[in-house]
C-alpha positions, 0 to 999 in steps of 0.5 A: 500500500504504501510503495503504491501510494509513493508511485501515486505520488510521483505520477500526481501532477498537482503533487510535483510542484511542492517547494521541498522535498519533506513537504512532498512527502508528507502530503503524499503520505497524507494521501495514501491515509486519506485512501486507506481510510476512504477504502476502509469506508467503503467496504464496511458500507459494502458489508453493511448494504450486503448485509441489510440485503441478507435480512431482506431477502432470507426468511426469519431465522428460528431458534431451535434451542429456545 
C-alpha cells in the first residue's frame, strides 16, 4: 500500500510542484491515509448494504434451542 501510494505520488501532477522535498512527502503520505481510510469506508458500507440485503431477502431465522 504504501510503495503504491509513493508511485501515486510521483505520477500526481498537482503533487510535483511542492517547494521541498519533506513537504512532498508528507502530503503524499497524507494521501495514501486519506485512501486507506476512504477504502476502509467503503467496504464496511459494502458489508453493511450486503448485509441489510441478507435480512431482506432470507426468511426469519428460528431458534431451535429456545
Amino acid at each position: 500500500m504504501i510503495s503504491g501510494g509513493s508511485s501515486l505520488c510521483t505520477r500526481s501532477p498537482s503533487l510535483r510542484g511542492m517547494e521541498t522535498n519533506e513537504q512532498r512527502r508528507r502530503q503524499c503520505h497524507e494521501l495514501v491515509v486519506a485512501m486507506s481510510l476512504i477504502h476502509i469506508a467503503v467496504y464496511m458500507l459494502f458489508l453493511s448494504l450486503i448485509s441489510n440485503l441478507r435480512d431482506f431477502t432470507l426468511p426469519p431465522r428460528t431458534n431451535f434451542l429456545a
